[in-house]
DOVEXNU-238046 format. One record per atom (N, C-alpha, C): residue number from 1; atom name; x, y, z. Coordinates in steps of 0.1 Angstrom, whole numbers, padded with zeros to 4 digits. Layout:
N
    k   a      x      y      z
  NUM  CA      X      Y      Z
...
//
This chain:
180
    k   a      x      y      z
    1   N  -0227  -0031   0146
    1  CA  -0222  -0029   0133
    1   C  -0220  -0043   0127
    2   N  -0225  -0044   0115
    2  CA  -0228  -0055   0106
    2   C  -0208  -0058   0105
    3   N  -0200  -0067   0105
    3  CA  -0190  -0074   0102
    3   C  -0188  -0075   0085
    4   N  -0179  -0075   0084
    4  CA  -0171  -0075   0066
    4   C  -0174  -0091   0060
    5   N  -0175  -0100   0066
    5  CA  -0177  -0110   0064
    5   C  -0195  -0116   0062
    6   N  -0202  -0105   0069
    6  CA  -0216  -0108   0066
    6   C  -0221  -0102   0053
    7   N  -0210  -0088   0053
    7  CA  -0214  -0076   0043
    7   C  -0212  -0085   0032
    8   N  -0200  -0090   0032
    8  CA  -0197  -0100   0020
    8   C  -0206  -0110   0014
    9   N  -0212  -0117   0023
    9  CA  -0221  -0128   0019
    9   C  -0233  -0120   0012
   10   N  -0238  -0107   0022
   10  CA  -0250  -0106   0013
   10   C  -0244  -0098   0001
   11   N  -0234  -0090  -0003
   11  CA  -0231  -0085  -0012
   11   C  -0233  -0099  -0026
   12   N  -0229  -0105  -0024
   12  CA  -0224  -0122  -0030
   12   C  -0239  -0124  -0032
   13   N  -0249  -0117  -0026
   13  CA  -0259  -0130  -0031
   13   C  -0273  -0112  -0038
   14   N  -0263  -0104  -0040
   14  CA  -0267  -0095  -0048
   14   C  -0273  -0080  -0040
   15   N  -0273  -0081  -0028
   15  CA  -0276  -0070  -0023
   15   C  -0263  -0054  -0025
   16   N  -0267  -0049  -0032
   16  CA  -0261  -0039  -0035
   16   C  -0256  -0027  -0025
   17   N  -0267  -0027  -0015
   17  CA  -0265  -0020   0002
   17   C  -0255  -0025   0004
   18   N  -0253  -0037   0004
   18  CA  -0241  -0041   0012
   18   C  -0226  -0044   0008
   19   N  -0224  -0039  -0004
   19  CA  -0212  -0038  -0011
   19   C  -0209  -0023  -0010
   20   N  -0218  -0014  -0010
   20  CA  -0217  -0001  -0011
   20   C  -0213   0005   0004
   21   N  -0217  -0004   0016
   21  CA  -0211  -0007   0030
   21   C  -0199  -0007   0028
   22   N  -0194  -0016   0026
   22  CA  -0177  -0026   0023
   22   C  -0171  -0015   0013
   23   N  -0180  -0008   0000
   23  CA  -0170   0008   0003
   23   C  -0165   0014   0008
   24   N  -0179   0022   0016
   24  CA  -0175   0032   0025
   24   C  -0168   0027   0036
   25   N  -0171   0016   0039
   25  CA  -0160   0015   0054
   25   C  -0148   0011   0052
   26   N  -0142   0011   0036
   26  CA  -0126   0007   0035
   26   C  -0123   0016   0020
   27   N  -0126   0026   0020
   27  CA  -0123   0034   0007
   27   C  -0109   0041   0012
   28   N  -0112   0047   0026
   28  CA  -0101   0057   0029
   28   C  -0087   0046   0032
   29   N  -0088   0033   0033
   29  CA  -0078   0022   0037
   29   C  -0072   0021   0022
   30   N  -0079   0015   0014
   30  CA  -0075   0014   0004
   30   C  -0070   0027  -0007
   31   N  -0072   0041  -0006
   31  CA  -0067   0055  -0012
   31   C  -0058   0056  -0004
   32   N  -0053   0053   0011
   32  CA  -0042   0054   0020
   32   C  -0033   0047   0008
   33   N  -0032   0033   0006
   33  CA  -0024   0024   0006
   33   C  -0020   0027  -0011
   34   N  -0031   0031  -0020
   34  CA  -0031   0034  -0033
   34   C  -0019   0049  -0031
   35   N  -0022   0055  -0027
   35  CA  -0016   0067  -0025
   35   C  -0002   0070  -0023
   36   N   0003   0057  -0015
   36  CA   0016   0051  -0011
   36   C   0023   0049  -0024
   37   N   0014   0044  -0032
   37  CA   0023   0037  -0047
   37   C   0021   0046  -0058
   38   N   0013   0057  -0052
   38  CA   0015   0067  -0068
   38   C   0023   0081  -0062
   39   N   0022   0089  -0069
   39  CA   0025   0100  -0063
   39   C   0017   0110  -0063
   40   N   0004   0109  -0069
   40  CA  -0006   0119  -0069
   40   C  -0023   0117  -0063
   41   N  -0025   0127  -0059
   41  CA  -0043   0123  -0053
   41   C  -0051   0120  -0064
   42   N  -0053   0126  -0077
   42  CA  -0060   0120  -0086
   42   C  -0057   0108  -0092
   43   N  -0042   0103  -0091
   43  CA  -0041   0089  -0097
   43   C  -0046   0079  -0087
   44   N  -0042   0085  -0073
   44  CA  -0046   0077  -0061
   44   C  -0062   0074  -0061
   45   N  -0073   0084  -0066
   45  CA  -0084   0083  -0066
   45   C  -0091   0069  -0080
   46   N  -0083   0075  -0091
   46  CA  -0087   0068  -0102
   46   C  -0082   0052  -0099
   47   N  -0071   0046  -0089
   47  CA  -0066   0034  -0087
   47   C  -0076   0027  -0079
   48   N  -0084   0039  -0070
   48  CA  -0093   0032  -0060
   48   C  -0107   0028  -0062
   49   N  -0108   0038  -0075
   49  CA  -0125   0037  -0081
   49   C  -0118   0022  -0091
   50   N  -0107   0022  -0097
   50  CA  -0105   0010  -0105
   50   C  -0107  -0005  -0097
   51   N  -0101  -0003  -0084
   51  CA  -0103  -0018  -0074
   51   C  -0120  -0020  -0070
   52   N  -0122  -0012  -0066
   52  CA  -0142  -0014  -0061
   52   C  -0148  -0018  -0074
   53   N  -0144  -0013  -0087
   53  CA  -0152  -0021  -0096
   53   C  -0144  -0037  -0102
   54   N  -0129  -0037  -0099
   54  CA  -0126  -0050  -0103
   54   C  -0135  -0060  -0089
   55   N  -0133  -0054  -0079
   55  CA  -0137  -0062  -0065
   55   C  -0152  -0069  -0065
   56   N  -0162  -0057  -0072
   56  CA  -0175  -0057  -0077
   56   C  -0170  -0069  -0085
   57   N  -0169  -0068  -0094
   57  CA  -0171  -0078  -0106
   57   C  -0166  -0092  -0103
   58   N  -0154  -0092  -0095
   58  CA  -0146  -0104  -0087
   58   C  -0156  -0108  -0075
   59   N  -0168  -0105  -0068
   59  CA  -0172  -0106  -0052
   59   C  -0174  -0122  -0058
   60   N  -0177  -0129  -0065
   60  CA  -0184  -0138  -0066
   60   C  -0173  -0150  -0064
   61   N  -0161  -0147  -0066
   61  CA  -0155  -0156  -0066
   61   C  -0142  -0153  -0050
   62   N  -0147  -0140  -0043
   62  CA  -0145  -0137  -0033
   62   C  -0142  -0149  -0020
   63   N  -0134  -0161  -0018
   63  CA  -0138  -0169  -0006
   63   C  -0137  -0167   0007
   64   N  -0135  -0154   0009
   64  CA  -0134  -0154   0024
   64   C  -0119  -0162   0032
   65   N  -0108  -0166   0025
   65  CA  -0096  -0172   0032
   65   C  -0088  -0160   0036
   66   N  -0092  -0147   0034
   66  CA  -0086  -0136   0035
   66   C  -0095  -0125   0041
   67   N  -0085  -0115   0049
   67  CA  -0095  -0108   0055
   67   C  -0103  -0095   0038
   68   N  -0114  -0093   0038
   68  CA  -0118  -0081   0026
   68   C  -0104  -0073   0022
   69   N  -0099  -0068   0037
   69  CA  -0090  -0056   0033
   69   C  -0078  -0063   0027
   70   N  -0075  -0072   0029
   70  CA  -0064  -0081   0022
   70   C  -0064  -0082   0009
   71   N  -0076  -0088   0004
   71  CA  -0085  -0090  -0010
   71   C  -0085  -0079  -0016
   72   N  -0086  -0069  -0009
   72  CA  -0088  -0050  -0018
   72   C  -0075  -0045  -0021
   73   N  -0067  -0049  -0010
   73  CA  -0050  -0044  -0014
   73   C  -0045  -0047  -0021
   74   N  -0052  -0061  -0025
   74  CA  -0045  -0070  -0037
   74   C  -0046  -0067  -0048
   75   N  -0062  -0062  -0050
   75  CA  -0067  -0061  -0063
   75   C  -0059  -0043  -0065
   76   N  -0057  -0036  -0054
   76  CA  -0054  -0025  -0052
   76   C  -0038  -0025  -0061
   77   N  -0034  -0034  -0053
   77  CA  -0016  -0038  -0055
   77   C  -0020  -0041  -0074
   78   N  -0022  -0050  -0073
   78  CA  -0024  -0052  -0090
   78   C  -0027  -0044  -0101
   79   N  -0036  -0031  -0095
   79  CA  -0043  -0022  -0106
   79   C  -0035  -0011  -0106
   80   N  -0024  -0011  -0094
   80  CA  -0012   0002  -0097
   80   C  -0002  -0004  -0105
   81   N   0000  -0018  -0100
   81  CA   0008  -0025  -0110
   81   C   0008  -0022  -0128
   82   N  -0002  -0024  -0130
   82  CA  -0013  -0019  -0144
   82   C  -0007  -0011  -0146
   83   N  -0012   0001  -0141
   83  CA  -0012   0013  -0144
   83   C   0005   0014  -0142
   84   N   0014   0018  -0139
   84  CA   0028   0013  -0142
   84   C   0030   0010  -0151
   85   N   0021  -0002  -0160
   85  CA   0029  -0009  -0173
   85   C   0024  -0001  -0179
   86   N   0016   0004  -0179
   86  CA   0006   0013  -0191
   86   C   0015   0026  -0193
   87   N   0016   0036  -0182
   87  CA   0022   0046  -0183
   87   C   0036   0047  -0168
   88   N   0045   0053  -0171
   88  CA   0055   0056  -0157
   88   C   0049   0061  -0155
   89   N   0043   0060  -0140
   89  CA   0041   0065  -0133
   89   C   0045   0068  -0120
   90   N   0047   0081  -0115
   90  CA   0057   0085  -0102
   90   C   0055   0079  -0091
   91   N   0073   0076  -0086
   91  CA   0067   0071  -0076
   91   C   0064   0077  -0064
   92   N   0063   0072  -0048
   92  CA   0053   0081  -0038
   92   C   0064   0094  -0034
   93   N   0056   0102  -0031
   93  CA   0067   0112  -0025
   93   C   0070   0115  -0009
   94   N   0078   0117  -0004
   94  CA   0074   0119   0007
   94   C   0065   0121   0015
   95   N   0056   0130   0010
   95  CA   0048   0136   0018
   95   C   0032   0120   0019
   96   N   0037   0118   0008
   96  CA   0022   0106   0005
   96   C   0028   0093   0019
   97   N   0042   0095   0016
   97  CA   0049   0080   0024
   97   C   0048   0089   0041
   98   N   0044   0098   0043
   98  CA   0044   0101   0059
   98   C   0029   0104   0063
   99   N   0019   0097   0053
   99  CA   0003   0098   0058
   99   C   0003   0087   0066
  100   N   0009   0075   0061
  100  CA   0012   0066   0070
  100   C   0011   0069   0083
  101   N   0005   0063   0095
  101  CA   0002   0066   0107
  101   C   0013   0060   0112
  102   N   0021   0053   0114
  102  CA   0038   0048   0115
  102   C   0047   0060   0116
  103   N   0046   0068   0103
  103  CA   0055   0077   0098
  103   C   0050   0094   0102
  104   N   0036   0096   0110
  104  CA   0032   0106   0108
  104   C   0042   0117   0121
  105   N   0041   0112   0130
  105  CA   0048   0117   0138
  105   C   0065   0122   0139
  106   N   0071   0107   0128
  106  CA   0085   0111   0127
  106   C   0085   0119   0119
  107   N   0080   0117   0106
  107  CA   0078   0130   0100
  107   C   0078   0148   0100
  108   N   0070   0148   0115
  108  CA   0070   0160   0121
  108   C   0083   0164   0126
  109   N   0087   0155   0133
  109  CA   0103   0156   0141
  109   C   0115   0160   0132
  110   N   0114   0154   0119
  110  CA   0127   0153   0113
  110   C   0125   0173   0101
  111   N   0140   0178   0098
  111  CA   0143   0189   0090
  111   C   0137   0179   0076
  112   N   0138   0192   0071
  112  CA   0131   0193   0055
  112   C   0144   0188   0051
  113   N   0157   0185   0051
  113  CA   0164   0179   0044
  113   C   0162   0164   0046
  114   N   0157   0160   0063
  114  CA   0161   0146   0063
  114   C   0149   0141   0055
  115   N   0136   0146   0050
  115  CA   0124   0141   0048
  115   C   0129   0141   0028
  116   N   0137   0152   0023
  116  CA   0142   0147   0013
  116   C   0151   0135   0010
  117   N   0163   0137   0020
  117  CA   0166   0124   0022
  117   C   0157   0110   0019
  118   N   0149   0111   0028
  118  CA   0137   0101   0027
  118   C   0133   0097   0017
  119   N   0127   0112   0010
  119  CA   0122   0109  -0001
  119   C   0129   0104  -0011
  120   N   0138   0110  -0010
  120  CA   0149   0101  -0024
  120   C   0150   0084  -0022
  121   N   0153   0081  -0010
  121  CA   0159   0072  -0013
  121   C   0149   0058  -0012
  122   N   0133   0064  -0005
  122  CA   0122   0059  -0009
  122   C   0120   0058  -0025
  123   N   0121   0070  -0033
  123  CA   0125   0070  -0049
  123   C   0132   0061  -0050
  124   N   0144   0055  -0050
  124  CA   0155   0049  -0054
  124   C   0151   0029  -0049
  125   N   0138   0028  -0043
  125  CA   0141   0011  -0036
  125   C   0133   0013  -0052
  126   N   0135  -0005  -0057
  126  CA   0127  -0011  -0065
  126   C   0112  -0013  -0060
  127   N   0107  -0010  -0070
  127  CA   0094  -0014  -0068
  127   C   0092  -0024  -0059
  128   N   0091  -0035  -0063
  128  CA   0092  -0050  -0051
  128   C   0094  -0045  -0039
  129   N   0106  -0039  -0038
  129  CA   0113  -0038  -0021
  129   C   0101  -0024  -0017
  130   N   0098  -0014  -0027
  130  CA   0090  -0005  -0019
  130   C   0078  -0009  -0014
  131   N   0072  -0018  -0020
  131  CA   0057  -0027  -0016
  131   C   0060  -0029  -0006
  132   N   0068  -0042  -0005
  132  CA   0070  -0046   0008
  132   C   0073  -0037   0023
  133   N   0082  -0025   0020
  133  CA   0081  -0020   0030
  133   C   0072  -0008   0035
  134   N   0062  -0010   0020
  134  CA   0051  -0002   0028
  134   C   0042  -0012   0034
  135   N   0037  -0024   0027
  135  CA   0030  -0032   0035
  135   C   0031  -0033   0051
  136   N   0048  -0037   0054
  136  CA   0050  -0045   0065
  136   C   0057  -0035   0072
  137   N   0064  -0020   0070
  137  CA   0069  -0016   0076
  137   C   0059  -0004   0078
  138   N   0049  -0002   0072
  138  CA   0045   0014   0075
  138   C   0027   0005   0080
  139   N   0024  -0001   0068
  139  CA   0012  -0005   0073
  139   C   0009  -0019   0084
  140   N   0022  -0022   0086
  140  CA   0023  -0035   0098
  140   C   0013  -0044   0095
  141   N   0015  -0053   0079
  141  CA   0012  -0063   0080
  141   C   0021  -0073   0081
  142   N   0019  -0084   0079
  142  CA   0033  -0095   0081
  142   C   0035  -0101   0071
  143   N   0046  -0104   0073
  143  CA   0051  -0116   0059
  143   C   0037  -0118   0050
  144   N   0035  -0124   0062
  144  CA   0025  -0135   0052
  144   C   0018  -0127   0045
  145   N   0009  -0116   0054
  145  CA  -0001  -0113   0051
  145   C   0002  -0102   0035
  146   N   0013  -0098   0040
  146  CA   0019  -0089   0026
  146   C   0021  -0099   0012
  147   N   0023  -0110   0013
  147  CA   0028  -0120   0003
  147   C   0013  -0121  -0002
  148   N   0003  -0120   0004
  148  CA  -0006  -0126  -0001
  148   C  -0011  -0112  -0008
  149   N  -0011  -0100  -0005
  149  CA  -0014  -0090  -0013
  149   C  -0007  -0086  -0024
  150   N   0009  -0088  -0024
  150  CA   0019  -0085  -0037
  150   C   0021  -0103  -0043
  151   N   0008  -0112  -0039
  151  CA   0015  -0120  -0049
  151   C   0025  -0131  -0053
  152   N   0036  -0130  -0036
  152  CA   0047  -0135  -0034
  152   C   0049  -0147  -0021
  153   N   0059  -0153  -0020
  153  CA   0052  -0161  -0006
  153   C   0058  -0153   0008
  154   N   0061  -0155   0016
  154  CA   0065  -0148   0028
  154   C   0076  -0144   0028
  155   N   0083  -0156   0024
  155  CA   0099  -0156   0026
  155   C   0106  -0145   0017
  156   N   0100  -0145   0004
  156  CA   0102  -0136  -0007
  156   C   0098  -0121  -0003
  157   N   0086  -0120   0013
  157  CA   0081  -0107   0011
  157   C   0095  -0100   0021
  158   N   0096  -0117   0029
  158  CA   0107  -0110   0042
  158   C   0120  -0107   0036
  159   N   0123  -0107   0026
  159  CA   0140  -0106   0022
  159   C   0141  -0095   0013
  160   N   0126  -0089   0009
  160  CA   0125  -0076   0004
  160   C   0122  -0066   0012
  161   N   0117  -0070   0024
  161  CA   0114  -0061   0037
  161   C   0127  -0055   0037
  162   N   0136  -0064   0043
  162  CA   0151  -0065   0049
  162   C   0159  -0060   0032
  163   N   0162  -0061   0027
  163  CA   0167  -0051   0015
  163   C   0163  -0039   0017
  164   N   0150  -0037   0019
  164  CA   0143  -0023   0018
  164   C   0148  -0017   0027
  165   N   0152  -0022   0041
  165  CA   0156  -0018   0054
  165   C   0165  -0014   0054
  166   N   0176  -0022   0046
  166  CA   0192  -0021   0045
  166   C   0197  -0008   0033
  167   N   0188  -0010   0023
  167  CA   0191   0004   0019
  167   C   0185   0016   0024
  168   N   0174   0016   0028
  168  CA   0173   0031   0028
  168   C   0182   0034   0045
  169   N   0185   0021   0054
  169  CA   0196   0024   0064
  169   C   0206   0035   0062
  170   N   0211   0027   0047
  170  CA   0225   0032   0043
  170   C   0222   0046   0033
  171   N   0214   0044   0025
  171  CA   0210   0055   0021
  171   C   0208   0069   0031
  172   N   0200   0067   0041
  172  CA   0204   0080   0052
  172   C   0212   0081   0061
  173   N   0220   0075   0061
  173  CA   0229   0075   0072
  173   C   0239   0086   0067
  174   N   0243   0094   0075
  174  CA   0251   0104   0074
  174   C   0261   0106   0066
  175   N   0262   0117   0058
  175  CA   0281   0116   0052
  175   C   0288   0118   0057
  176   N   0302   0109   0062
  176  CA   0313   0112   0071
  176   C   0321   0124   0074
  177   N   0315   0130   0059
  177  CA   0325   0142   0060
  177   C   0319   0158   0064
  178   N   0304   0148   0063
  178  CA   0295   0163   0071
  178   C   0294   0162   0087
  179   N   0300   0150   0090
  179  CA   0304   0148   0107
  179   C   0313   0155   0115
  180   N   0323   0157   0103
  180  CA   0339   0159   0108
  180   C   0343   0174   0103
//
């Protein structure tokens, strides 16, 4: 199998095969991660056809200091961003936040109230804090590598990780009086 880094080069120097590669082998990565930040399959779809042609038109100035999939999330991260200023658009709902392979199995385990739970209070983080912990807590990239896709530097991505953590902690944690 040809490597993302060769697909790139020849993509770069106009072979069209080889961009259309670097699609198909990261379309469903990149609709995962799009899909995270909207709430619907068709906006998820239109975010992802939006990145392959900003990525197209960007390959040239593509350097390789990042892995492709990094570079796509980014452009990915930026074009949901867009699309937010343009129109509200909803954010993810549960069900999109437990495609995640992290989340798919707890998902299964938990009642239909705790997955509302979830969902709410996934609704309720700020945008910033929800990036972040979809980056680094569902799609396990790190600091760094999250900072370089939202934009921010590490330390910025790790203290919205940790917010993100701390609320939705407190956000599900039990009511005392449904204990007692």
């Amino acid at each position: 199998m040809v490597d993302d880094r060769d697909l790139v080069a020849r993509a770069q120097r106009g072979d069209d095969h080889a961009f259309e590669l670097i699609v198909r082998r990261h379309t469903d990565t990149v609709w995962r991660f799009a899909r995270r930040m909207v709430a619907d399959d068709a906006t998820a779809e239109e975010i992802v056809q939006d990145t392959f042609v900003k990525a197209y038109r960007a390959l040239g100035r593509f350097r390789g200091d990042a892995a492709i999939t990094t570079w796509l999330y980014t452009i990915c991260h930026r074009v949901c961003l867009d699309g937010r200023r343009r129109a509200h658009v909803d954010v993810v709902t549960l069900d999109a936040a437990c495609e995640a392979d992290a989340h798919a199995v707890l998902a299964r385990e938990h009642s239909v109230d705790d997955r509302l739970s979830l969902d709410a209070a996934m609704s309720s983080l700020p945008d910033d804090e929800r990036v972040a912990f979809t980056l680094v807590g569902v799609l396990g990239y790190s600091h760094e590598e999250a900072g370089a896709v939202a934009g921010a530097p590490s330390s910025t991505m790790r203290s919205r990780y940790a917010r993100a953590r701390t609320r939705l902690a407190t956000a599900l944690q039990p009511d005392e009086r449904e204990l007692g």
